[in-house]
Each structure stands twice: as structure tokens, then as C-alpha cells.
DSSP file (Angstrom, degrees, kcal/mol; ACC not computed):
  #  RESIDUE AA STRUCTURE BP1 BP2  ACC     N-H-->O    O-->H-N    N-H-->O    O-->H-N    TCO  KAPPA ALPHA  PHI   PSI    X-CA   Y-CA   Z-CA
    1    1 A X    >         0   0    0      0, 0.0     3,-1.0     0, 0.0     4,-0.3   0.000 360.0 360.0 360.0 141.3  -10.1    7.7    4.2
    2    2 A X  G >>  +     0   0    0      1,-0.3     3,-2.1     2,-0.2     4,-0.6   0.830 360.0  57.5 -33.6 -63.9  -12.0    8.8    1.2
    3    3 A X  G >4 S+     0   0    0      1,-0.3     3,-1.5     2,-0.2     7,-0.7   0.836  91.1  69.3 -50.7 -37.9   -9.4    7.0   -1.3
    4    4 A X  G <4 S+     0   0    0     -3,-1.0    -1,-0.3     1,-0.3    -2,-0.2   0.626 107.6  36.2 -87.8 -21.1   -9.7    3.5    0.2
    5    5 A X  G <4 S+     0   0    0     -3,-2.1     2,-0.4    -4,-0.3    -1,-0.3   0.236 112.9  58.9-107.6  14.8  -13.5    3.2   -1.2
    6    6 A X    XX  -     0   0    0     -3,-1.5     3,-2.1    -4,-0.6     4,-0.7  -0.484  68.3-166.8-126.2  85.6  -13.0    4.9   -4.3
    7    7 A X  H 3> S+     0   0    0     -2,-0.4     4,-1.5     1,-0.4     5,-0.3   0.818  89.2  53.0 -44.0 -48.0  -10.0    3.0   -6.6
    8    8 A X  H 34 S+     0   0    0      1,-0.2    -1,-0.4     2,-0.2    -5,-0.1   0.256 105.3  50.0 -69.2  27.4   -9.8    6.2   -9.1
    9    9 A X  H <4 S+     0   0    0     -3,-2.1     4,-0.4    -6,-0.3    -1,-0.2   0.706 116.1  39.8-108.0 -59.1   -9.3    8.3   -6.5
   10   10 A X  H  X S+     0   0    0     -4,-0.7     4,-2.8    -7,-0.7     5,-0.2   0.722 116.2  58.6 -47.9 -37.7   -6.3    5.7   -5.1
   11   11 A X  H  X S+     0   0    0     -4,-1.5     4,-1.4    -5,-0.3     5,-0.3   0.930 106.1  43.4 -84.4 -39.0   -5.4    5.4   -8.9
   12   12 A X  H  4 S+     0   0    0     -5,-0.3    -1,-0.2     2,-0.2    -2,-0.2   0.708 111.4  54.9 -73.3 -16.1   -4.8    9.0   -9.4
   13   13 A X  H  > S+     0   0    0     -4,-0.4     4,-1.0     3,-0.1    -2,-0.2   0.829 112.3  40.6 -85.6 -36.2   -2.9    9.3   -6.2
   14   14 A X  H >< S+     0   0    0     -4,-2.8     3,-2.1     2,-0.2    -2,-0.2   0.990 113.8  54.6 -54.0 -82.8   -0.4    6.5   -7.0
   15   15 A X  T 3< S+     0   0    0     -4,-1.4    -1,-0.1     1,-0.3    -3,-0.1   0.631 114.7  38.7 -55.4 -14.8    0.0    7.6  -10.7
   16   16 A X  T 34 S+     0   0    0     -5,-0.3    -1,-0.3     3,-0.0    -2,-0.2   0.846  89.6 106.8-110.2 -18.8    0.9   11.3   -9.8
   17   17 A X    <<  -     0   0    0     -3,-2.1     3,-0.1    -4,-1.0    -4,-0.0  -0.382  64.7-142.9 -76.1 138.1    2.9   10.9   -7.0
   18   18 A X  S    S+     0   0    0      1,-0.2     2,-0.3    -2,-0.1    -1,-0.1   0.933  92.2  18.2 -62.4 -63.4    6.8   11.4   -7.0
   19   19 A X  S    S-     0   0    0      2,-0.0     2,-0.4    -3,-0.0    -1,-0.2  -0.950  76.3-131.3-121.2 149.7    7.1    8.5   -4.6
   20   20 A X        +     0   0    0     -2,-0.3     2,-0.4    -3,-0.1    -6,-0.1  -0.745  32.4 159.8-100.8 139.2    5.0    6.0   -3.7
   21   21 A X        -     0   0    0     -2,-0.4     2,-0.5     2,-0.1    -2,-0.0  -0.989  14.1-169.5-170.3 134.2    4.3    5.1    0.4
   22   22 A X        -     0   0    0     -2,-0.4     2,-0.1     2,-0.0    -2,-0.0  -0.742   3.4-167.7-134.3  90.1    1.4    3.2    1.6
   23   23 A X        +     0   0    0     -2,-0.5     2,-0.1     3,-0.0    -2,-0.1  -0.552  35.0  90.9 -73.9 144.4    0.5    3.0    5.6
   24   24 A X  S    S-     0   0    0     -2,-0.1    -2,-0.0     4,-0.0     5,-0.0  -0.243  77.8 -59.4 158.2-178.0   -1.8    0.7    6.9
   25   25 A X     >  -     0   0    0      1,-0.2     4,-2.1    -2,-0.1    -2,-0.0  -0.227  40.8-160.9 -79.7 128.1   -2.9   -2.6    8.5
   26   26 A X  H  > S+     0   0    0      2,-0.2     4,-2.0     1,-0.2    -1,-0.2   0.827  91.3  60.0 -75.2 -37.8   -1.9   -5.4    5.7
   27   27 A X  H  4 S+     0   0    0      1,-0.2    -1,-0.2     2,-0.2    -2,-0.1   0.822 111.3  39.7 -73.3 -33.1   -4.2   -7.7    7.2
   28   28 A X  H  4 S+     0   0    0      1,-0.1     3,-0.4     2,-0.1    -2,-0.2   0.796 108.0  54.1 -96.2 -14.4   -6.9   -5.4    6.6
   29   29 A X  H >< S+     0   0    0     -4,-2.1     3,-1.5     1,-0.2     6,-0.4   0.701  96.6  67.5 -15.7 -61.1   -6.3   -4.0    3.4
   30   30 A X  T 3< S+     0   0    0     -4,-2.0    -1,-0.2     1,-0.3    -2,-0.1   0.368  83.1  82.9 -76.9  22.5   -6.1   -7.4    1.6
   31   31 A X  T 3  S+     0   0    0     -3,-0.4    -1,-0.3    -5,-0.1     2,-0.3   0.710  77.6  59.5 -83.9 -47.7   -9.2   -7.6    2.4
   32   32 A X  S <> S-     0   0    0     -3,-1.5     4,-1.2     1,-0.0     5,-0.2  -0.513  89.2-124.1 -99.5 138.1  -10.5   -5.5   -0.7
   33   33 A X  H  > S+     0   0    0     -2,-0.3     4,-1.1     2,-0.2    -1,-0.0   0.803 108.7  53.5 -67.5 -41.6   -9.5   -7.3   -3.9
   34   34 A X  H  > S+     0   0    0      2,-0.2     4,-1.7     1,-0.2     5,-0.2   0.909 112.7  42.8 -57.5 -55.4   -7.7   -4.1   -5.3
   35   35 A X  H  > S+     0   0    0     -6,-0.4     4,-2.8     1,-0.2    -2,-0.2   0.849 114.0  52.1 -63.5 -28.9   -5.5   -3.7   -2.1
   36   36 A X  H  X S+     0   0    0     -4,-1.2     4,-1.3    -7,-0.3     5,-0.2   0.842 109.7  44.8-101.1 -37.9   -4.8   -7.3   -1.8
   37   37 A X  H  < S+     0   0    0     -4,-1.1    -1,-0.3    -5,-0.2    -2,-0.2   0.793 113.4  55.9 -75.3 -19.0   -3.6   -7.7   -5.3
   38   38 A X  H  X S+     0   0    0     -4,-1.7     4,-1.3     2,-0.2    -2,-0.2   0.732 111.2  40.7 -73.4 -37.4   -1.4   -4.2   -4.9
   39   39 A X  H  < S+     0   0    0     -4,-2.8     4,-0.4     2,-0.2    -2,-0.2   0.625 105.2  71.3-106.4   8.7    0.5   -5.3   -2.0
   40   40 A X  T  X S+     0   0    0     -4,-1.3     4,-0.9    -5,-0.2    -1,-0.2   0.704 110.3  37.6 -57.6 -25.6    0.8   -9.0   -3.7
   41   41 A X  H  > S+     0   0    0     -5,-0.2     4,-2.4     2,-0.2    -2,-0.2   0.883 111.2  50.4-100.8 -23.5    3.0   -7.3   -5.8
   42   42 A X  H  <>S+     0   0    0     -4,-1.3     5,-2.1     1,-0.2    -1,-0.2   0.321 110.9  53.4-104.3  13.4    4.8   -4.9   -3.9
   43   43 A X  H  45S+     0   0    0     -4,-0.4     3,-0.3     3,-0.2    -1,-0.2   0.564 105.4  58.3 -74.0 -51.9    5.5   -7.7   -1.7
   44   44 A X  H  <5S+     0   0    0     -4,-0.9    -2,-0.2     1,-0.2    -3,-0.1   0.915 109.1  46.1 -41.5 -64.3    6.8   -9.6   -5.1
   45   45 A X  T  <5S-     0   0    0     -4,-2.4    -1,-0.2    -5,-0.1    -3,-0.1   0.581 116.4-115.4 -66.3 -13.4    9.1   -6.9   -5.5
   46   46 A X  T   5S+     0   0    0     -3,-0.3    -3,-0.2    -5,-0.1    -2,-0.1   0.927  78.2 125.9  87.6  62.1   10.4   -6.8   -2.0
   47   47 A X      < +     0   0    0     -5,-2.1     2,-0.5    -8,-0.1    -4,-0.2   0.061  50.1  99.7-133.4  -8.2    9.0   -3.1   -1.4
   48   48 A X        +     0   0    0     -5,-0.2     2,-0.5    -6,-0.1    -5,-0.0  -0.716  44.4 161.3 -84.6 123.3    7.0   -4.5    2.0
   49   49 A X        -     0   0    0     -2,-0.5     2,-0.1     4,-0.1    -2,-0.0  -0.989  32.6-121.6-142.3 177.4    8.1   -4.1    5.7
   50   50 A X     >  -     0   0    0     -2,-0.5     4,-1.2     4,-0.0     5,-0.2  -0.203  29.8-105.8 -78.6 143.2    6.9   -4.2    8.5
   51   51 A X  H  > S+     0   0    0      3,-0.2     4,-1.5     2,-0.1     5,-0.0   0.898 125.4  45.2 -27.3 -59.1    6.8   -1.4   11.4
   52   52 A X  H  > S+     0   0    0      2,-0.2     4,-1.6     3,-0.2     5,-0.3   0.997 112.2  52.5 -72.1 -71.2    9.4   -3.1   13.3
   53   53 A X  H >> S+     0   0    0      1,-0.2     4,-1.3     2,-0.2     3,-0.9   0.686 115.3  42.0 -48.0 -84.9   11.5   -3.6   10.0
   54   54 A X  H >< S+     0   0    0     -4,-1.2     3,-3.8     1,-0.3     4,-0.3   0.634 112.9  53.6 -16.4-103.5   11.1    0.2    9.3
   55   55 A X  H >< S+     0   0    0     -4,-1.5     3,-1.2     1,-0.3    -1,-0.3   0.591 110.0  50.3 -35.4 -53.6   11.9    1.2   13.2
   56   56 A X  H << S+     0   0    0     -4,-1.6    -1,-0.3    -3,-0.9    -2,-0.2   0.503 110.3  52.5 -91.4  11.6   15.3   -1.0   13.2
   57   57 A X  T <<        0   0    0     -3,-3.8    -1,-0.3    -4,-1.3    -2,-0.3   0.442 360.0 360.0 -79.3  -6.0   16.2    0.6   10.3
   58   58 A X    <         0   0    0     -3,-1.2    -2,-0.1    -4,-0.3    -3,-0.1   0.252 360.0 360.0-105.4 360.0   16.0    4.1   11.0
């Protein structure tokens, strides 16, 4: 996706959005300095799960 190499592009989408909701492979993500420091924190905050977490909840 387009967003994922451009950070204002990501920054503008977070910042406007009514809720915030972030698919994708964690492993590869933290990979990028930006991503990896975003889902340090929203990990921090307990705002991460998993697929399976998500699936046996619903």
C-alpha cells in the first residue's frame, strides 16, 4: 500500500480517522522504524492482538 512508504500519508490517515485499526504482519512492520515504534506503543497500551485473540473473541 501506498501509505506504508510514505509516513505523511500514514500520518494523515491516523490523525483524521474516527477510529483507529491497523492490519498487518507485526513481524513485518517493525521492521520500518516508524511502524515499529507505533505498535511499541500500542502494545504499551494493551491495544494489540493477535488474529486468533480477535477470532475468539468475536
Amino acid at each position: 500500500m501506498g501509505f506504508l512508504s510514505n509516513i505523511r500519508r500514514m500520518n494523515v490517515g491516523m490523525t483524521r480517522a474516527r477510529r483507529k485499526l491497523l492490519v498487518g504482519d507485526s513481524s513485518t512492520l517493525c521492521r520500518h522504524s516508524f511502524f515499529g515504534e507505533l505498535l511499541a506503543y500500542v502494545k504499551g497500551v494493551g491495544g494489540f492482538r493477535t488474529a486468533n485473540e480477535v477470532a475468539i473473541e468475536a
